[in-house]
N, C-alpha and C positions, 0 to 999 in steps of 0.2 A: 504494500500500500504506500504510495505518494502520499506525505506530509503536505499539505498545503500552508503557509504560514504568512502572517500579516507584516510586512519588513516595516516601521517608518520612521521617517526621521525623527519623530520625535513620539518618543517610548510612551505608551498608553495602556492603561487595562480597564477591562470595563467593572466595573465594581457596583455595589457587593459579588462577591466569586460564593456562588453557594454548593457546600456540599451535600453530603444527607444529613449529618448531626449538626454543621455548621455553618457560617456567613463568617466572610471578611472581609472587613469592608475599615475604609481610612477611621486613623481615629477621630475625636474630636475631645474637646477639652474639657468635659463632663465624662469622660474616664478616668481622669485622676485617681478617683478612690483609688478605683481598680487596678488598675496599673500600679498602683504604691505597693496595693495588697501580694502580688508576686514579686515587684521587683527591690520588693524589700526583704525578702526572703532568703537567709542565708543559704536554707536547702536549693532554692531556684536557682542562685549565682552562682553557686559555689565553683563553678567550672566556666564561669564567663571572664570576660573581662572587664564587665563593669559588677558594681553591684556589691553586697545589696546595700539600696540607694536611700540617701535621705528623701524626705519629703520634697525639700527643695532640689534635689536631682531627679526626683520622680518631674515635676514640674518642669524644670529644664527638658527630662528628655519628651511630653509632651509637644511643648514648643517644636523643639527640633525637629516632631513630627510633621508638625505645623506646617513649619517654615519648607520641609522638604516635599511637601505636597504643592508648592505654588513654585518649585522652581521650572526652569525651561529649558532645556530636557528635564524631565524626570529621572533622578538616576534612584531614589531611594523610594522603595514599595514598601515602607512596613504598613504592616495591616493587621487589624484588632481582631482575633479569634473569638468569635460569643457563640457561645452553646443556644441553638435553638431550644427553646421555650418546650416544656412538655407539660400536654396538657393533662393527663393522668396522674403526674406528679403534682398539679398546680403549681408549677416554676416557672418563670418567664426566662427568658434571654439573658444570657451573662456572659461576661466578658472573663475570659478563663485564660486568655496568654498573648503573645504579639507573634506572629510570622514573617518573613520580610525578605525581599529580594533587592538586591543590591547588583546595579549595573556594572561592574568591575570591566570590562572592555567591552564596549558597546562596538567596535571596529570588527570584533571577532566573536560580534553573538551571545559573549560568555557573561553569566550573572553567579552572583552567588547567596544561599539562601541562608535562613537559618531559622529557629522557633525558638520560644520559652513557653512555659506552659505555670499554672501558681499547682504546685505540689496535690491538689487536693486532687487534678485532673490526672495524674500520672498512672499508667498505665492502663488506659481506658483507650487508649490507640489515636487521640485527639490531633498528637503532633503529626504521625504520618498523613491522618485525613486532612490536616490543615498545608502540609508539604506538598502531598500530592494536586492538592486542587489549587495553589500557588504554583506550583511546576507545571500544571497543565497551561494553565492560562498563559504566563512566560512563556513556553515554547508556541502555542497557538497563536498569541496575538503580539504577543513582541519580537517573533520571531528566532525566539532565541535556539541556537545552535548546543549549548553546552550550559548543564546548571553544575557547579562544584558547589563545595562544603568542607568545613572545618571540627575537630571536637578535639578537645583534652580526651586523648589517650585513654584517662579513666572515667570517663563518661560512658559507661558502655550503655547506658539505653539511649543514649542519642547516637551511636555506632549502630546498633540494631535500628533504630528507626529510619538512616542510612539505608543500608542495606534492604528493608522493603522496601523502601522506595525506590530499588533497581537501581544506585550509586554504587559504584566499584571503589573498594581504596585504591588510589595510584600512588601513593606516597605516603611516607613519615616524614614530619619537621622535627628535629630534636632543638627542644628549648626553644622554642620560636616564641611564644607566649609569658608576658612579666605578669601572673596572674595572683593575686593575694599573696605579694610576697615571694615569688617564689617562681623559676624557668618553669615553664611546662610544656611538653611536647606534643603534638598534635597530629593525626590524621589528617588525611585528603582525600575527599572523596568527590566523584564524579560522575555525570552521569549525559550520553548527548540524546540529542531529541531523538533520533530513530531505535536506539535502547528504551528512551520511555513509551514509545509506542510499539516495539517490537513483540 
């Protein structure tokens, strides 16, 4: 099967991206809470490079979102993970983590992704559904040739989440990352469009 793919000069997606448990869609700045509520979580950073953040950093990286939603090009897609609303539970929609694609060479296609997720949603498979339907949309409509990825070595549920999502390790960085303190080495992971439709 022919890929069809949308090339243009100036990177777009069409948002909310809905999957079956979720929407992603830009944030806005009545996420705050929420956003504080994971990215102030030592368990959620613990393998990042930021984190975990004060109030005012939570705030700041709101802004940042902001601001990278009105640039031109678009090179940064983070987008808000909110769990669809179930109505047998009576729970509405919640905002459960960030996913984000990052234009790293727009010349050569290639983006790079990444998630967080707030600890409570961990292991319910939210980051690959939120991955995969950010990976679909990139290679459909931005055209994108090559999605890569990065994780601390001892992250292995984000290694596994990798890995269903049809990423291949191509590499180890040794000590590439100043992470709390301390070198850490990392994975590479990749994956090109005719692998994720293959």
């Amino acid at each position: 099967m022919r890929l069809r793919r949308r090339v243009s000069p100036d990177p777009t997606l069409t948002l909310p991206i809905e999957t079956p448990r979720l929407l992603l869609r830009d944030f806005v700045s009545r996420d705050l809470e929420a956003v504080h509520a994971y990215s102030s979580t030592p368990q959620a950073t613990q393998y990042l490079i930021w984190g975990p953040n004060t109030l005012l950093q939570s705030k700041q990286t709101i802004r940042a979102f902001l601001d990278d939603q009105k640039e031109r090009p678009r090179v940064n897609f983070d987008l808000a993970i909110i769990r669809k609303g179930t109505a047998r539970r009576g729970d509405g929609p919640r905002l459960i983590g960030g996913v984000g694609l990052k234009l790293a060479d727009w010349d050569n296609r290639t983006a790079d992704i990444g998630y967080v997720l707030h600890p409570d949603y961990w292991g319910q498979g939210y980051a690959l559904e939120a991955a995969q339907g950010l990976a679909h949309a990139g290679f459909r409509e931005l055209g994108l040739q090559r999605i890569v990825a990065t994780c601390d070595q001892r992250n292995k549920a984000s290694a596994r989440v990798m890995e269903k999502l049809g990423m291949r390790r191509e590499g180890v960085f040794r000590q590439s990352k100043y992470i709390h303190g301390g070198w850490r080495d990392e994975f590479l992971y990749a994956i090109l469009a005719e692998e994720f439709y293959g």
